[in-house]
N, C-alpha and C positions, 0 to 999 in steps of 0.2 A: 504493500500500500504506500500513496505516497506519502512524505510530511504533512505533519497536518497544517502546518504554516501554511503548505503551498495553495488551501483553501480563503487564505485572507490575502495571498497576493492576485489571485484570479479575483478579487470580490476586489480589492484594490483600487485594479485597472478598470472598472467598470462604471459609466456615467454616472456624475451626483444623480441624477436623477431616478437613477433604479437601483440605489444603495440606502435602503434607507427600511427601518422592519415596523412591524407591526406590537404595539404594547401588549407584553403580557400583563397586564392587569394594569387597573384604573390610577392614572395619577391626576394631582390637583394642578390647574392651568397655570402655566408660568405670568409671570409677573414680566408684563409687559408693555407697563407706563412708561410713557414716553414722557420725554423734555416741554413743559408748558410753559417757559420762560422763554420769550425769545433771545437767541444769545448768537453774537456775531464773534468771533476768535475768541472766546472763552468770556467776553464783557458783557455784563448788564444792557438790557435795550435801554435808548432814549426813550420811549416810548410808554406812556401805559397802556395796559392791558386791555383795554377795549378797542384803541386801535387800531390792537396787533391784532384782534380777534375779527377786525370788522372786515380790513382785507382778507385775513385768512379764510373767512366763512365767505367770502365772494369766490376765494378761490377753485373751495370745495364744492361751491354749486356749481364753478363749471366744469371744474376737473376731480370728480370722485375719489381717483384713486392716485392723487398727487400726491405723494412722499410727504408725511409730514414731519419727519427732518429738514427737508427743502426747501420744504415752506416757510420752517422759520429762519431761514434765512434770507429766502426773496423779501418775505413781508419788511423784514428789517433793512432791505436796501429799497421798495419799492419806497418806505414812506420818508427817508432819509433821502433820495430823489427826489419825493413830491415836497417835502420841504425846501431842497436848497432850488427846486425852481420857482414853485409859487407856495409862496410862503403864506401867504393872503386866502389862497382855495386851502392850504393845510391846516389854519387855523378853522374853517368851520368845516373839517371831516364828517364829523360825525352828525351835521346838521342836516336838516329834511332835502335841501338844496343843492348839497355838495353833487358838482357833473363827474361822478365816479366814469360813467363810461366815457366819458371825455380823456381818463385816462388809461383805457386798458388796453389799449397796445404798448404803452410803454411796460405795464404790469406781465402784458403776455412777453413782452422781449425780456423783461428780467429771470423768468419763472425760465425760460429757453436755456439764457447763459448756463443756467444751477442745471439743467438735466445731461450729463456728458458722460455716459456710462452707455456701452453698447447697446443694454436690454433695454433702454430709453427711447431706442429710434421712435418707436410706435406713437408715443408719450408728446414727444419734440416734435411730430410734423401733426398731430393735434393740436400742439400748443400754434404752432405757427399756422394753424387753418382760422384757429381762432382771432391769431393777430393781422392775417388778414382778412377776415369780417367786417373787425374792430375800424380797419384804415379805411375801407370801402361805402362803407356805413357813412364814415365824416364828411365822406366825397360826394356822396348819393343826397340827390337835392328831387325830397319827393318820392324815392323810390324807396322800396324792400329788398335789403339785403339779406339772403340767409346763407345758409350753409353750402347751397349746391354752389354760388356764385363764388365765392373761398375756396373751394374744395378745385371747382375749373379753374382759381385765378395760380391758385398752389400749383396744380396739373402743369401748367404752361412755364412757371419761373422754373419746376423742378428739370422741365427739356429745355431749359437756355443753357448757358455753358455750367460745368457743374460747380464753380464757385459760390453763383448766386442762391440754389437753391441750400446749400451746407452753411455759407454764411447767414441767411435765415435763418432755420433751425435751430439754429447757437447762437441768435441772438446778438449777432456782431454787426446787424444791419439797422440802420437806424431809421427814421419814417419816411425821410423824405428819399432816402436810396430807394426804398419798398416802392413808395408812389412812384419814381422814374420809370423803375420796372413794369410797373403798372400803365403805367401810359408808352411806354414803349410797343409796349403788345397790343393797346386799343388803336396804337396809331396805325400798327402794322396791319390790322383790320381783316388778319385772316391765322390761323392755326400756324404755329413756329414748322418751318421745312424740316423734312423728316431728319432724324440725325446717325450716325452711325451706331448699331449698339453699344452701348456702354462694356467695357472690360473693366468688371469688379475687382475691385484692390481685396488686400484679405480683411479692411477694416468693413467693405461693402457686405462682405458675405457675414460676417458675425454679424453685422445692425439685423441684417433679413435674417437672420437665425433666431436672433432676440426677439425679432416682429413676430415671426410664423411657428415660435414654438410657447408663444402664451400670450395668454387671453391680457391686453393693456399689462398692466404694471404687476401681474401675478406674481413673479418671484420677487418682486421687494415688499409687496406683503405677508409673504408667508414665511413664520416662525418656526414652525416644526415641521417635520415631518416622517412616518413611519412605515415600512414595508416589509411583508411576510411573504419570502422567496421559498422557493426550492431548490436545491441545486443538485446535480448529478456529475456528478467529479469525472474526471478524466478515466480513472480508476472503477468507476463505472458503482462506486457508494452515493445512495441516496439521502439529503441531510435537509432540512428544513435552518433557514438564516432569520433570524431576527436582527432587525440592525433601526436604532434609533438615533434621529439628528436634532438639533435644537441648534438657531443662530446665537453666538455667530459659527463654533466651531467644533461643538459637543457633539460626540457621536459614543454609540454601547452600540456593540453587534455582539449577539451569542449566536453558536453554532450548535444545532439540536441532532442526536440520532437515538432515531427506536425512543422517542419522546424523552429522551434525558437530555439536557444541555453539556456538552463535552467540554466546552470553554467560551473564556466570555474577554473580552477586549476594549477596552473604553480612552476616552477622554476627554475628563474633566475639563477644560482651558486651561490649565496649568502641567499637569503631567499625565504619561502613557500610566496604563496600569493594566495586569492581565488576571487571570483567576481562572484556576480548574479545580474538578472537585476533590474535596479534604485535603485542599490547601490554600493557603490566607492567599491572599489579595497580595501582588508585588510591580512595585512600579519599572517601569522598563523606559532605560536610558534611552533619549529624542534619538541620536545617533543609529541606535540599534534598531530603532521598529521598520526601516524599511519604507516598502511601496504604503503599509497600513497607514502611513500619516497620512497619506491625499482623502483616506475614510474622514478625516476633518474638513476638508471642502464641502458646505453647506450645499452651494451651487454648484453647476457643471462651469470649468473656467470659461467657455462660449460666451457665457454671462456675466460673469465676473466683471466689477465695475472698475477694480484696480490690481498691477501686481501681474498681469498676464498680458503678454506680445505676442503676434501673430504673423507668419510671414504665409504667403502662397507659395504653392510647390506645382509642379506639374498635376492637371487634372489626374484622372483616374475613370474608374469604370468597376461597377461590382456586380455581375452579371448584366439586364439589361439596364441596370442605374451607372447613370455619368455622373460624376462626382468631384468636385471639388475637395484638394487634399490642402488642408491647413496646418503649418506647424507650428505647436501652441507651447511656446516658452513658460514655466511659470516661476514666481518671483526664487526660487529656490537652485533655478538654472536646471530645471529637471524638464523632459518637452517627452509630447508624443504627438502623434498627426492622427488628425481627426479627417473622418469621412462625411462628407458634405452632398444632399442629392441636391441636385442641378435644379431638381423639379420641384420638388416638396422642400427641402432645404430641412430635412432631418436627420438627423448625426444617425448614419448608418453604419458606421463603423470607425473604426480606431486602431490605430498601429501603437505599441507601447513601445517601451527604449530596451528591451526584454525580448522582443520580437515577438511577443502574443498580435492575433489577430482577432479583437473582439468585434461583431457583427450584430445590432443591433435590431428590431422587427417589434411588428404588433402594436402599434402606439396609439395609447390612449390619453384625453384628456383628465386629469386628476388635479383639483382644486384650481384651473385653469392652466394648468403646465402638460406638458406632452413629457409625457412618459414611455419610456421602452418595456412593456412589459417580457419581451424575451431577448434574449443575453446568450451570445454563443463564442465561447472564448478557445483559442485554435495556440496550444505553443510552439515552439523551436522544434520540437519533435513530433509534430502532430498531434497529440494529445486532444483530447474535446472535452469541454468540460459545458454545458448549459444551464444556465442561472433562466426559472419564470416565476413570477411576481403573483401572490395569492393573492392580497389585497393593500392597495394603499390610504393611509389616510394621511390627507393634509391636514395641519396645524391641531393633531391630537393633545391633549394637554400634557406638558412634559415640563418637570422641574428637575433645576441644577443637583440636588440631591439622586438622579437617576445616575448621573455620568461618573455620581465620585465612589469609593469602595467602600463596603462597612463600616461604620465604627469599631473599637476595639469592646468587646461583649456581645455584641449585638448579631442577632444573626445574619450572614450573609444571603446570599441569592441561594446558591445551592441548600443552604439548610429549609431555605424555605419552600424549595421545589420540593425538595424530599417530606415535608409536612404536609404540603397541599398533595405529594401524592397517594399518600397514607392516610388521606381524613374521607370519611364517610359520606358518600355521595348525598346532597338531598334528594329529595323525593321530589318529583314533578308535581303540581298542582293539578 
């Protein structure tokens, strides 16, 4: 049989996304309050609290699922702008009269600058559909602007040259640029000449990876998550994986056979720790644990907002899927190349620095993220080992006390498997 390590370096190599298990029994909801002060580099706001709250609840009516980290820091440069230019509308904010939408293209170009993390793309050419509404609206004498005319005016700047439409998006464009734009295309008075297709950088292909594999702002809202695999080893043993995550970097996977857990692997945010049965809990030196530390990556680095490079390599091909090959640096100087479809734009596969070949299938949505519910990993030697997903749940309730080891008295995991497996069923109702 093989090592049993070589079961957590296959599980390793395998996307954040289908690394992650399902709760053996009930825990209470982590403690997930957020920062309600607004704070700019570590400093008190100027500002009181109604304020900050009056932009931020404009924000949230229009954008649901806006970061409210981000938010407090736009809010804090929006009204910090609106003061040092009109001082005179900043003093009656909060009155019946104040012309708010008189200012929410500048509000929608601040909120732009703050989103600059790949999974954002989706997020950033909403935000900029909005801020050109917002410009069209001032322009419009008599007429109704909604959404479809933003959305055509977006359409048009995104096929001019590709400066215009990225400097947009980030908010590096100011109104009266927007408006040239804008009147450059009514002047032209017909649809921009066709243009050659665009040849995607590898920053182009993460943005569309972060677009088409969740639902808006999904992975920056979700705090946990848990998934009950199967897995069939190379060796051709059958094991059930439990493996739990919590942001930003907690992870517990145990590995189950013939319904007993054989061992169990964690991290706290502070140190590795491992545990098998009838014997204590022992922390294992960062150095030594291996490929098991990427088990700390919350997210798949695709998404990852900092700490990961991406270069393009020659295309590829995985039967009849073409494929874009990305090789994805991470901050630790450790890389593997990911599998990109050309069509769908879902990580079908992955090359490790190991030479495994994991292939990826079956994808389902799961608390708005796309998930691979089947995992087929190929090594040096042919080997096959297939990882499938019983059930996942997003943002199950999971506290810090799950990821750290016993106390000293107290019973550990295994004592307490061994109890629950020895106690007397109830009775069905």
């Amino acid at each position: 049989m093989r090592p049993r390590f070589s079961f957590f370096r296959f599980l390793a190599h395998l996307s954040a996304v289908a690394l992650v298990l399902t709760v053996v029994m009930r825990s209470f909801a982590a403690d997930a309050t957020e920062a309600g002060a607004a704070v700019v580099a570590g400093e008190a706001s100027r500002f009181t609290e109604t304020q900050r709250e009056y932009i931020h609840s404009y924000i949230l009516q229009n954008l649901p699922d806006f970061p409210r980290e981000v938010a407090v820091v736009t809010v804090e440069r929006f009204l910090s702008e609106l003061q040092r230019r009109s001082p005179g509308e900043f003093d009656r904010l909060l009155s019946p009269d104040f012309p708010l939408r008189k200012y929410r293209s500048l509000l929608f170009q601040l909120i732009g600058a703050q989103l600059t993390g790949p999974a954002q793309v989706a997020l950033r050419e909403e935000v900029a559909r909005k801020r050109l509404e917002a410009i069209l609206e001032s322009q419009a004498v008599g007429k109704v602007v909604g959404a479809l005319d933003a959305a055509t005016a977006l359409a048009k700047i995104k096929a001019m040259a590709p400066v215009h439409p990225r400097r947009l998006v980030e908010g590096r464009m100011d109104d009266d640029e927007v408006e040239l734009l804008l009147r450059k295309d009514r002047e032209a008075g017909a649809a921009p000449a066709p243009v050659k297709p665009k040849v995607l950088t590898a920053s182009d292909i993460v943005a569309e990876f972060g677009r088409r594999n969740q639902e808006g702002a999904a992975w920056q809202k979700l705090r946990a998550l848990t998934i009950h695999s199967r897995l069939r080893t190379a060796a051709g043993e059958d094991l059930e994986v439990f493996l739990l995550r919590m942001r930003p970097d907690r992870f517990r996977m145990a590995i189950v056979a013939a319904g007993a857990t054989r061992f169990v692997i964690s991290y706290d945010g502070a140190k590795y720790w491992q545990q098998a049965p009838g014997r204590p809990a022992q922390e294992i030196p960062a150095k030594t644990v291996g490929a098991s530390r990427y088990l700390s990556e919350f997210v798949d680095p695709l998404v990852a907002e900092s700490g990961v490079s991406f270069e393009r390599l020659p295309d590829g091909a995985d039967g009849a899927a073409k494929t874009y090959r990305l090789s994805v640096r991470r901050a630790d100087g450790s890389t593997y190349v990911a599998w990109i479809d050309q069509e769908t734009f879902r990580q079908i596969g992955r090359e490790t620095d190991d030479q495994q070949i994991i292939r990826y299938s079956d994808f389902r949505m799961v608390g708005g993220i796309a998930l691979a519910f089947r995992e087929e990993s190929t090594d040096a030697k042919g080997g096959k080992a297939v990882l499938t997903l019983v059930r996942a749940t997003p943002d199950a309730g999971l506290i810090q006390a799950l990821f750290e080891p016993a106390g000293a008295g107290a019973p550990d995991y295994f004592a307490l498997e061994r109890m629950l497996a020895g106690a007397t069923p109830i009775p069905a109702k």
